[in-house]
C-alpha positions as CSV (number, residue, x, y, z in Angstrom):
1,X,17.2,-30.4,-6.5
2,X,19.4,-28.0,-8.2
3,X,16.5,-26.2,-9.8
4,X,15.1,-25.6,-6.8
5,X,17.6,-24.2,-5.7
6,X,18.1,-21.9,-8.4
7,X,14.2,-20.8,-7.7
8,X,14.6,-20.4,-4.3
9,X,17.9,-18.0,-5.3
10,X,15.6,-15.9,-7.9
11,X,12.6,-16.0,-5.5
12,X,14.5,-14.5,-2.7
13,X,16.3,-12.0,-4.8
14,X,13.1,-10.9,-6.4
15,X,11.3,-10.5,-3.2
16,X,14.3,-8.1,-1.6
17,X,14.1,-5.8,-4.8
18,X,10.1,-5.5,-3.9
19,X,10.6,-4.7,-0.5
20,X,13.0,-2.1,-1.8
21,X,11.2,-0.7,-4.2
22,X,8.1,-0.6,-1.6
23,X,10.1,1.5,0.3
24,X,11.3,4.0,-2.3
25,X,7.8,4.4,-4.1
26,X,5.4,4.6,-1.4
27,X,7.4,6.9,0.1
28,X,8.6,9.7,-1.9
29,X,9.4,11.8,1.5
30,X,12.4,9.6,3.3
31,X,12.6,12.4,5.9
32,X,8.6,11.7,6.9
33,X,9.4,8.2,8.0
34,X,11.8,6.9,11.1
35,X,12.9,4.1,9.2
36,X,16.2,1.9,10.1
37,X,18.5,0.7,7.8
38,X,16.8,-2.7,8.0
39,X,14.4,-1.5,5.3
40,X,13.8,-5.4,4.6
41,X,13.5,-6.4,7.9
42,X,11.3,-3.5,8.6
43,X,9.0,-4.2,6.2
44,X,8.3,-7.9,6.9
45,X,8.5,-7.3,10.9
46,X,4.9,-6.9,12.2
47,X,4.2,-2.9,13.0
48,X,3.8,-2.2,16.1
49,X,1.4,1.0,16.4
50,X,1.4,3.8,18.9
51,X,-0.2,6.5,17.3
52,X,-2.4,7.3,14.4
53,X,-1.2,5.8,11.2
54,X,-2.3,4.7,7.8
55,X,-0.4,1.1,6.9
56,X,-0.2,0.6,3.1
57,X,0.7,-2.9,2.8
58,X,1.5,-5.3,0.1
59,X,1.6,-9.0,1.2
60,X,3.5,-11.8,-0.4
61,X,0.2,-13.0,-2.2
62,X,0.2,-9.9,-4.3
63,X,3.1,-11.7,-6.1
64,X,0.8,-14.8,-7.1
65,X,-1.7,-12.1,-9.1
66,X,-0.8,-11.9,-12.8
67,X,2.3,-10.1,-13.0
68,X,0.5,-7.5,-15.4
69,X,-2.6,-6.9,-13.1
70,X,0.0,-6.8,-9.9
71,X,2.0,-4.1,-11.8
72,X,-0.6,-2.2,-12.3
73,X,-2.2,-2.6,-8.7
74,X,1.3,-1.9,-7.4
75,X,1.7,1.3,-9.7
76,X,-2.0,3.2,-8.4
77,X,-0.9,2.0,-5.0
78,X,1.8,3.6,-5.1
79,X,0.8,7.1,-6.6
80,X,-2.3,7.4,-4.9
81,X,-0.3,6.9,-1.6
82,X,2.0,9.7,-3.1
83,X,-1.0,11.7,-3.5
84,X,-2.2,11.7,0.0
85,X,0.9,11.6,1.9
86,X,1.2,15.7,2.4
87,X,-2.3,15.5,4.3
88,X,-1.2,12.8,6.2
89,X,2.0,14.4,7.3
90,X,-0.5,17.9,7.9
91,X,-2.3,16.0,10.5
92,X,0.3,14.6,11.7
93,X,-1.0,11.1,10.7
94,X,2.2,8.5,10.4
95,X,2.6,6.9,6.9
96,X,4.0,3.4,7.4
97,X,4.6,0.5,4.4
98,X,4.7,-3.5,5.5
99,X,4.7,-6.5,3.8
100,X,3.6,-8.5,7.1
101,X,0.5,-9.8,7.2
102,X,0.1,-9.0,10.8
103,X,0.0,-5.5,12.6
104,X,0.0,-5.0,16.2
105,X,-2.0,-1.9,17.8
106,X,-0.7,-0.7,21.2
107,X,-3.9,-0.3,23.4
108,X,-3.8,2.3,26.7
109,X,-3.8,-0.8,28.8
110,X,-0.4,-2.1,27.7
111,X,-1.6,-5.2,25.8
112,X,-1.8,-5.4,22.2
113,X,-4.4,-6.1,19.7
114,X,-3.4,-8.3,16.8
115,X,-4.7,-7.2,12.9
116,X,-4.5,-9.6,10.1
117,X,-4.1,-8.7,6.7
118,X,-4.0,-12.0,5.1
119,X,-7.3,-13.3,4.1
120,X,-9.0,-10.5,3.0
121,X,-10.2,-9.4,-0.9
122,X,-6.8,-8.3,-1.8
123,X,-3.8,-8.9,-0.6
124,X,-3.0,-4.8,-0.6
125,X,-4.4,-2.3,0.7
126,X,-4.7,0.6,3.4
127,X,-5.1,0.0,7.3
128,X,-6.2,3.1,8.9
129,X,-5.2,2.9,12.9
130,X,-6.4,5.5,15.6
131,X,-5.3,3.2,18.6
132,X,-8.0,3.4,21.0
133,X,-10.7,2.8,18.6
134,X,-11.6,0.8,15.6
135,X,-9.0,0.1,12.6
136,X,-10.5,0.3,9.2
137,X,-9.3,-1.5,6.5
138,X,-9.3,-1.1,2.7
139,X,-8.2,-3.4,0.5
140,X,-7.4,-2.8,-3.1
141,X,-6.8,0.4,-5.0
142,X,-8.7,3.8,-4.2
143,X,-8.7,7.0,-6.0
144,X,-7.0,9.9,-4.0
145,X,-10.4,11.8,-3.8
146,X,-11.8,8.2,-2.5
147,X,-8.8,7.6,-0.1
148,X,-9.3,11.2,1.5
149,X,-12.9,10.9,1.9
150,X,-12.1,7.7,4.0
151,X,-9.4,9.5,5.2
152,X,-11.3,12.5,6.5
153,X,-14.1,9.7,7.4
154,X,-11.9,7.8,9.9
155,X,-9.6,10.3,11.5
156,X,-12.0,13.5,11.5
157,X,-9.5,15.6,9.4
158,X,-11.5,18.7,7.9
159,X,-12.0,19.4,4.2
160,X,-9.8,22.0,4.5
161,X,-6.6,20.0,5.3
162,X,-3.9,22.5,4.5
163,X,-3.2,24.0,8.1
164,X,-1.2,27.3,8.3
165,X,-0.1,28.8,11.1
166,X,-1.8,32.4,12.0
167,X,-0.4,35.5,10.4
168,X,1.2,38.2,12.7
169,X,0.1,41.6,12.2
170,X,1.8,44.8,13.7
């Protein structure tokens, strides 16, 4: 019993320090995100989606992979996220992370349409939201030039993604 215990204890610790680190790594631009002080509880409360958004999620069965193969997964995650968070932000596309399993899309007629996560190829991934339509989701790693072709895909954005505003000439 007292083992247990002590597993639970490590479990639990190890499992804050993830959410953590999810929170630091996916997103290098803290100012991009509204996120609470919560971060933990943020993470593993389902998302509730208004407005276009691209959820990168990691679920708790990403911790069962081989620790070497979940690094690794966790690592491209991560940078390719990193890589395609300025056109997100451009096109004014929200960047959320979650470690629920379950995401909630907010549809015109005030009800809610329910996304699970769980289930699928791999426990991580990308959910792309435009509420009012279809989600799309991808699970595992992409490549940033294969994220922003989805990307540009699923929300319309044009190949040339790097909007400036018009130059005033007197």
């Amino acid at each position: 019993m007292r083992n247990l215990l002590v597993l639970l204890a490590v479990a639990a610790c190890r499992g804050k320090a993830r959410d953590a680190q999810v929170r630091h790594t996916l997103l290098p631009d803290p100012d991009s995100l509204d996120v609470p002080d919560s971060e933990t509880v943020v993470l593993k409360t389902p998302r509730v989606v208004t407005e276009p958004s691209v959820i990168v999620f990691w679920l708790a069965a990403g911790d069962t992979l081989n620790p070497e193969d979940a690094n690794s997964a966790y690592d491209d995650l991560t940078y390719y996220t990193q890589q395609i968070a300025p056109t997100l932000k451009t096109n004014n596309i929200t960047l959320l992370p979650t470690n629920s399993d379950t995401v909630y899309i907010q549809l015109a007629n005030h009800k809610r349409r329910a996304v699970l996560l769980s289930g699928l190829d791999y426990p991580f991934g990308y959910l792309f939201v435009d509420p009012g339509g279809p989600e799309r989701i991808l699970t595992g790693v992409y490549s940033d030039d294969d994220l922003l072709d989805e990307l540009r895909a699923y929300f319309d954005i044009s190949t040339d993604s790097t909007r400036t505003a018009p130059r005033v000439t007197t």
